[in-house]
C-alpha positions as CSV (number, residue, x, y, z in Angstrom):
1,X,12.7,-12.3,-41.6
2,X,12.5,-12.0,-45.3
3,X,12.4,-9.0,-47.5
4,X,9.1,-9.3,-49.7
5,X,7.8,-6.3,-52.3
6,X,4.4,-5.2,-52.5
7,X,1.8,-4.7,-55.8
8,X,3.0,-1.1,-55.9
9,X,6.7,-1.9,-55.6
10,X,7.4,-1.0,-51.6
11,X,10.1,-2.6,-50.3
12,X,9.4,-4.1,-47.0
13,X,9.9,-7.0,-44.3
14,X,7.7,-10.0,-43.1
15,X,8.2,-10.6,-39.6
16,X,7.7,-14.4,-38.7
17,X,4.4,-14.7,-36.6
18,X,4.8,-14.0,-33.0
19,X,5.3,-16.6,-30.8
20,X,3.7,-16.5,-27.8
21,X,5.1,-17.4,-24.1
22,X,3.8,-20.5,-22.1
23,X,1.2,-20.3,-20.1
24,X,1.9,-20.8,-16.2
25,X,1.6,-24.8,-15.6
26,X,-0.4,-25.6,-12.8
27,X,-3.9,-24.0,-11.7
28,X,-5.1,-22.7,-8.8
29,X,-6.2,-24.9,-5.8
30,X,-10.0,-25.2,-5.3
31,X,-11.1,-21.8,-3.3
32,X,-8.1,-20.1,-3.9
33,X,-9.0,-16.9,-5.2
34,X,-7.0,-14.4,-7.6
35,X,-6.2,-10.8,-6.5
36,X,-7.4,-9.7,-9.6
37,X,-11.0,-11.1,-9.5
38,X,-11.9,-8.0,-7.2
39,X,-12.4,-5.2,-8.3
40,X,-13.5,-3.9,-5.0
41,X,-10.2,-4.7,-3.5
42,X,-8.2,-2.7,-6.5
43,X,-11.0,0.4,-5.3
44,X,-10.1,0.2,-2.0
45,X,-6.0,0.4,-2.4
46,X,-7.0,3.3,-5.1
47,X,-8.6,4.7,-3.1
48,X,-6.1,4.7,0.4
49,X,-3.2,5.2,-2.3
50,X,-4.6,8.3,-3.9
51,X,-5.2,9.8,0.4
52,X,-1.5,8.9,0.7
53,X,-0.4,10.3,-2.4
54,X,-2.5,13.7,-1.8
55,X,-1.1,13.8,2.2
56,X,2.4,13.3,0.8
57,X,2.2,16.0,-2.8
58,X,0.3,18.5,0.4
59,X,3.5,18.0,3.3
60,X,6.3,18.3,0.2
61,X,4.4,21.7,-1.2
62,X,4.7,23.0,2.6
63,X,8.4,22.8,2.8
64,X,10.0,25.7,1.5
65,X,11.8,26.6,-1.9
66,X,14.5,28.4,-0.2
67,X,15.4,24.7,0.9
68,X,16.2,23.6,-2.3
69,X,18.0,26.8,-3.6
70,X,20.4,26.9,-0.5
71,X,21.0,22.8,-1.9
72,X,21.7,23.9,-5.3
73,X,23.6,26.6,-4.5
74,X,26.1,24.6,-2.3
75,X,26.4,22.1,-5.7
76,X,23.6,19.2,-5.2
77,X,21.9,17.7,-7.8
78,X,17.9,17.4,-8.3
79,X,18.9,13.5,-6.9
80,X,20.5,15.1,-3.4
81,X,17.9,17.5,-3.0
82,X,15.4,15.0,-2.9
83,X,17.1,12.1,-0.4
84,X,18.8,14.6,1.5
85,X,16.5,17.1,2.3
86,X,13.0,16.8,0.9
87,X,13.1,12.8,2.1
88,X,14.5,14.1,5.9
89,X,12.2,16.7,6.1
90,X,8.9,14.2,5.1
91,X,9.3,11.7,7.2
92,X,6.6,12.6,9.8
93,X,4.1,12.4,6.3
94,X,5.9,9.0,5.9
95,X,6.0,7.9,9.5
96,X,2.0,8.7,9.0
97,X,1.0,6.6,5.7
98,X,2.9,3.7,8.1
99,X,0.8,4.2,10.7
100,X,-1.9,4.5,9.1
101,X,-1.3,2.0,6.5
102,X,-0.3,-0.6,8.8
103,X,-3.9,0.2,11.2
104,X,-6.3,-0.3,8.2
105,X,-4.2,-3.2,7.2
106,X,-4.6,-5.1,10.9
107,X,-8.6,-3.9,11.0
108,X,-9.2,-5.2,7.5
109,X,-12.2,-7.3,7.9
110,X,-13.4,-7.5,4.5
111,X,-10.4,-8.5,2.3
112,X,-9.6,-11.2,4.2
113,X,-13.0,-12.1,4.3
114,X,-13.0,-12.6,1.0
115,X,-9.8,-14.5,0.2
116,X,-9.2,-16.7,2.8
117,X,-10.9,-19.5,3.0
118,X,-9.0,-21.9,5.9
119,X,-10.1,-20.8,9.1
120,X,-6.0,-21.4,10.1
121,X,-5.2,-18.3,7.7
122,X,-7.6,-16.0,9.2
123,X,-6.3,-12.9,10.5
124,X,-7.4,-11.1,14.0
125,X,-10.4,-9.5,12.8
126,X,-11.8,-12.6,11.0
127,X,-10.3,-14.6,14.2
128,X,-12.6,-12.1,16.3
129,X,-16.1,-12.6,14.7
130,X,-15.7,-16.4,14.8
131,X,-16.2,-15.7,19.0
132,X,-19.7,-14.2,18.6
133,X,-22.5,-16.8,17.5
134,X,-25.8,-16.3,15.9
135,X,-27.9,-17.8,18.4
136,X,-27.0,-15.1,21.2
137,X,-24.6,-17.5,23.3
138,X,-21.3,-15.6,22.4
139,X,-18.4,-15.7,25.0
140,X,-18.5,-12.2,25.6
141,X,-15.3,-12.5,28.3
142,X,-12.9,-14.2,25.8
143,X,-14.2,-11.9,23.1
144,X,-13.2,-9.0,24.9
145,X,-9.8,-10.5,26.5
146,X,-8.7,-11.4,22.4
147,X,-10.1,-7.6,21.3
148,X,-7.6,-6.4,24.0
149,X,-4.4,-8.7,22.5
150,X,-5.2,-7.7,19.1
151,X,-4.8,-4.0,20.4
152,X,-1.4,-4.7,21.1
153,X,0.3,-4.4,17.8
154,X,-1.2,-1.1,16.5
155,X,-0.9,0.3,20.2
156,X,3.0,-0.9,20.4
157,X,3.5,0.3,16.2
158,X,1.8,3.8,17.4
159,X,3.9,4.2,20.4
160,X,7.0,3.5,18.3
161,X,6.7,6.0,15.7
162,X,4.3,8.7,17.8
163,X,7.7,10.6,17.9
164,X,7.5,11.6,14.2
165,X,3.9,11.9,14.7
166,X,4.6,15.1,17.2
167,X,7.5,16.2,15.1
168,X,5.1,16.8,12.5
169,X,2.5,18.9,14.4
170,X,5.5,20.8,15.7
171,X,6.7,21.4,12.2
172,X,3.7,22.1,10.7
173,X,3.0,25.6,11.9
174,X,6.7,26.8,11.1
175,X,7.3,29.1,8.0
């Protein structure tokens, strides 16, 4: 830095030019694709964030003020209120973006489609559509025995957290 003066006499400082970081070494394999080439991919999380965010803004309105005033009045800060009894009180909301989240992540078919580009990275639903063939001869039987196993994850991750499901429905009508 050096102190310079102006034509009209202002007093000032030059900066020394900005130097600018390295640039990552290495480039991308051939056919690997960047998350950020999609913009339909950044629409769709938008998208499923903005439901989440509205489901979760709706359940926290629903809980009652008197909640938080009984808190403050027994001494806990705006911190406690929120992990101790706004956080309690949502998890059914939560325990739904999970389910949720984690079904339309397994049944993505499109992402995937897009990105991956070994047939050994495929997910289920990708794995799925390479058992039906163009010319009419799919395997119809191992189709449907693989449709069944791929069931099994979102089947066991609903019957897992269906408890908080239910709590929420039993909450819901409560004032």
């Amino acid at each position: 830095m050096t102190a310079t003066t102006d034509a009209n006499g202002a007093h000032g400082v030059e900066l020394p030019p900005p130097t600018h970081p390295k640039k990552r070494s290495g480039a991308r394999a051939p056919g690997e694709r960047s998350l950020a080439a999609s913009p339909t991919t950044w629409f769709v999380w938008a998208g499923t964030a903005a439901f989440f965010i509205f489901l979760m803004v709706q359940f926290i309105r629903g809980i009652p003020l008197e909640l938080d005033q009984a808190a403050v009045m027994d001494g806990a800060t705006p911190r406690q209120i929120f992990w101790h009894v706004i956080i309690p009180l949502s998890l059914p909301a939560l325990a739904t973006t999970a389910i949720f989240t984690f079904i339309w992540t397994w049944n993505d078919f499109f992402a995937p489609l897009l990105y991956l580009t070994k047939p050994e990275n495929f997910t289920v639903a990708l794995g799925l559509r390479q058992f039906l063939d163009a010319s009419g001869t799919s395997s119809f039987g191992s189709l449907f025995a693989m449709s069944v196993l791929a069931l099994g994850p979102v089947f066991g991750f609903f019957l897992a957290s269906q408890r908080f499901l239910v709590q929420g429905i039993a909450t819901t009508g409560i004032k």
